[in-house]
N, C-alpha and C positions, 0 to 999 in steps of 0.2 A: 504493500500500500504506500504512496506516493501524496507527499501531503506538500499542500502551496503553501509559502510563508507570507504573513497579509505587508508584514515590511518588506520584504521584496517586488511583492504586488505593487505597492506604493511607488517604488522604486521609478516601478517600470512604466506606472500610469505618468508618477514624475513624467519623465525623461519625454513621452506621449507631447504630454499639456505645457512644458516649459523650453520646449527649444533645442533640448540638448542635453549631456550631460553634465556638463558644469553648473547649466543655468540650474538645471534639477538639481544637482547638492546644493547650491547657493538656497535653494528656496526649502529643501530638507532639513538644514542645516546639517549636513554631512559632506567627510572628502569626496574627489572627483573619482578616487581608488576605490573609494567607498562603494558607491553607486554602481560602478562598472564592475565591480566585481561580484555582487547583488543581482546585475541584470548576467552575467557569464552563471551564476550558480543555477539560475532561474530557467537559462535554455537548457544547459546540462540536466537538471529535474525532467525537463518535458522531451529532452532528446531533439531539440528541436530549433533551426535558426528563428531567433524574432526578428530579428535587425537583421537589416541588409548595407551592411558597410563597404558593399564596395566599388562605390562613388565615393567623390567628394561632401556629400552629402546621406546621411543615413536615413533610409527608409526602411518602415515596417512591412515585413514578408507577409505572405498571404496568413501566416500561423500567429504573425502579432498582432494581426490585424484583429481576427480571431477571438486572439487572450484578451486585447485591449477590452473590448465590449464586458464580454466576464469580469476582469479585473476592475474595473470600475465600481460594478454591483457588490462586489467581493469587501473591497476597499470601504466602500460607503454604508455597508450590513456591520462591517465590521465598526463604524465610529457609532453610529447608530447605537448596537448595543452598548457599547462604552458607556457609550452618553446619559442615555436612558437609563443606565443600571448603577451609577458609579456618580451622576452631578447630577442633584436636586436641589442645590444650594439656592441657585438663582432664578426667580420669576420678574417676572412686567416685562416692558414694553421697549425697542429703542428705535428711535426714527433717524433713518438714513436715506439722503437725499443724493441721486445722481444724476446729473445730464444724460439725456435719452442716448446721444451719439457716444455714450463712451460705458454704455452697460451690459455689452458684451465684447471678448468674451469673459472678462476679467466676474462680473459679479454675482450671477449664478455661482459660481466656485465658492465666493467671498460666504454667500448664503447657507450653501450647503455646510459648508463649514463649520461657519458659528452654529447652524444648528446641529451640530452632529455633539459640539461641543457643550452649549445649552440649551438643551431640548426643551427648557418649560420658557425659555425667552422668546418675545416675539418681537422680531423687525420690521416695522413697515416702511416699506421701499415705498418713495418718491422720487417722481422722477420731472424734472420739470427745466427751466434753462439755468444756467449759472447767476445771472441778476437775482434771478425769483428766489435760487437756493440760500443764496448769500443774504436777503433782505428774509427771511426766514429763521436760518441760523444766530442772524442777529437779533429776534426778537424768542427765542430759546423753545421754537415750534419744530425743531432736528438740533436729532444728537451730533451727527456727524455728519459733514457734505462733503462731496468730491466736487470738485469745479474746473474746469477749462478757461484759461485763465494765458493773458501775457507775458504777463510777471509773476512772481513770489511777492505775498506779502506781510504785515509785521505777524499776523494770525494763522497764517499758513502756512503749511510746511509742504515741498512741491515733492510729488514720488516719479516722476516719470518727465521728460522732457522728447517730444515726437514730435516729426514734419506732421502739418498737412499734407494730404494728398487728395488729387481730383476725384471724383468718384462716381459711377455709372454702372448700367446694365450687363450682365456677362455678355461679353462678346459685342458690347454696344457701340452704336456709329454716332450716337446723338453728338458726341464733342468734336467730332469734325466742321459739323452745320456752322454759318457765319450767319446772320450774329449767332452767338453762342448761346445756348436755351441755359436758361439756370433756373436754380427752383432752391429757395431757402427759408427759415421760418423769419419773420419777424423780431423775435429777438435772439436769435443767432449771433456768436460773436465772432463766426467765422466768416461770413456777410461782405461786411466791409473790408476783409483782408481782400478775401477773395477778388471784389468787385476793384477795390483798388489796386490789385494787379493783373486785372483785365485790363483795365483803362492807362495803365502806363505800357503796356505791352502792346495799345493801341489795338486790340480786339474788341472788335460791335458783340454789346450783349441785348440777351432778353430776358427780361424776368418773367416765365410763364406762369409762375406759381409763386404765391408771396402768401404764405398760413402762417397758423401758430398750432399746426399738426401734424408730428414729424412722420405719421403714418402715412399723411398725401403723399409728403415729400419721395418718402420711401417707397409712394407705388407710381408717384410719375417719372420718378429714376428708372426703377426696375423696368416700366415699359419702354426703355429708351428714348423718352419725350425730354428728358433737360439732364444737367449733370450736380454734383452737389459736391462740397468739399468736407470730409471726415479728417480726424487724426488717424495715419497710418496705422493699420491690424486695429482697429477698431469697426470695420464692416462687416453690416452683415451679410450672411449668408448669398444672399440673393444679387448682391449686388460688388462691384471692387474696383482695384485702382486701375486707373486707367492708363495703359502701355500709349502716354501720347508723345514719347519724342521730342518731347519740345518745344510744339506746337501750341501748348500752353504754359502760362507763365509760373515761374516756382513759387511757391508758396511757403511763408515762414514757419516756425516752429512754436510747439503749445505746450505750456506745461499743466500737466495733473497734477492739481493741489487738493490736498486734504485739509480741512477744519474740522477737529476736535473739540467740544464740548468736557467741560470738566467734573460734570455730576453723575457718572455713569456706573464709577467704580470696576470693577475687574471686567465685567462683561465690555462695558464700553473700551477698554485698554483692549483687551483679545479683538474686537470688531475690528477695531483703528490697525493692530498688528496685522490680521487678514488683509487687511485694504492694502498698505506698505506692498504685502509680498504679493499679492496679486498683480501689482503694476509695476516693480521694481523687479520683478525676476520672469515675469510673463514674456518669452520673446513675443516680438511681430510675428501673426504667423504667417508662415510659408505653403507653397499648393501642397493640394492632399497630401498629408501622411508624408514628409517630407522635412527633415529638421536637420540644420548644422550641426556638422559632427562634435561643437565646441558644445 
């Protein structure tokens, strides 16, 4: 009888969801020997290559592809009963607030987490623009906000710093079209970046869609009717950055800040640590199943 180890499992879901080896011990807090030699015990066990290392870049085999699905369930049954059996210490409530364009794939994770961790605490997610969240946090209606943001400021602490990048329908033509279709919310703060280096780059635009619902936004991208601007690995599914060569203008860089709220006590300290390693160890991802071998 042949029995999976759940920290190996982890290991290996790491290495999956972070990029890489390294980036996965950086966010395990374990060596890079560590890890790698974790995921070598792990194929040994099943007799079986998971990783396919021999690119420059490692992909997972048909068999990792496989375990990854299971290991997941495995991984998350296993915090699950931890949690449920072992922390009862903690109940109520803590509200966390994040901009719609930067909730995946980093805060599902963020979620699961905490609650694996306190299972009788409940998170309500908001989600709403960085103004709204900040004029919120400020009057002590959210525990903690994530924001999109130019700068750091005296209250924040920034975990992440990423381009912009253009962004449209798989495989879409719409950002070729002159003037240029765009479609942005209202209080977007990525807007007036955007828009201001159309117009030094001397490209006609349109604004087809001008809401304050980033689901329009998101379905008149995805039909390839206008283009929209996200923080790099921060798209969804449906939609990504656009291969344009050039042809549009570059776009500056965003940082992810975090505000902390100081009445949370332990639970709110583990939320705010979740958040950190979510965005600080999360690479960009890369196409399917597909991660630098660092």
């Amino acid at each position: 009888m042949r029995n999976l180890d759940i920290t190996t499992l982890r290991s290996f879901v790491a290495v999956a969801d972070h990029g890489g080896v390294t980036r996965a011990a950086g966010f395990l807090h374990l060596t890079q020997s560590a890890v790698s030699m974790q995921l070598k015990r792990l194929e040994e066990l099943l007799g079986l290559d998971l990783l396919d290392r021999s690119g420059r870049t490692i992909a997972l085999t048909a068999s990792g592809e496989q375990l990854l699905a299971y290991a997941r369930r495995m991984v998350a049954m296993n915090d699950e009963v931890i949690g449920r059996l072992t922390d009862q210490a903690f109940e109520g409530e803590l509200v966390l607030g994040v901009p719609h364009d930067i909730l995946y794939p980093a805060v599902p994770q963020v979620l699961q987490r905490f609650n694996a961790a306190y299972p009788r605490m409940k998170v309500q997610l908001i989600s709403s623009n960085t103004s709204a969240l900040k004029a919120q946090f400020s009057r002590g209606e959210c525990d903690l906000i994530l924001t999109t943001e130019s700068d750091e400021t005296a209250e924040s602490e920034t975990l992440a710093v990423r381009p912009l990048c253009w962004t449209g329908a798989q495989n879409g033509s719409a950002w070729r079209a002159r003037p240029l279709r765009v479609a942005f919310g209202r209080a977007c703060v990525f807007r007036p970046k955007a828009i201001s280096a159309l117009d030094r780059a001397g490209i006609d635009w349109d604004m087809v869609l001008d809401t304050d619902s980033d689901r329009s936004i998101e379905a008149t991208v995805s039909a390839d009717l206008a283009v929209n601007v996200m923080i790099e690995g921060t798209e969804p599914p449906h939609l990504e950055p656009i291969a344009h060569g050039g042809s549009l203008p570059a776009l500056p860089a965003q940082r992810i800040n975090l505000y902390c709220g100081g009445a949370g006590g332990e639970p709110l300290e583990r939320l705010a640590e979740l958040a950190r390693d979510a965005f600080r160890h999360v690479a960009v991802p890369l196409q399917a199943n597909q991660w630098n071998a660092a």
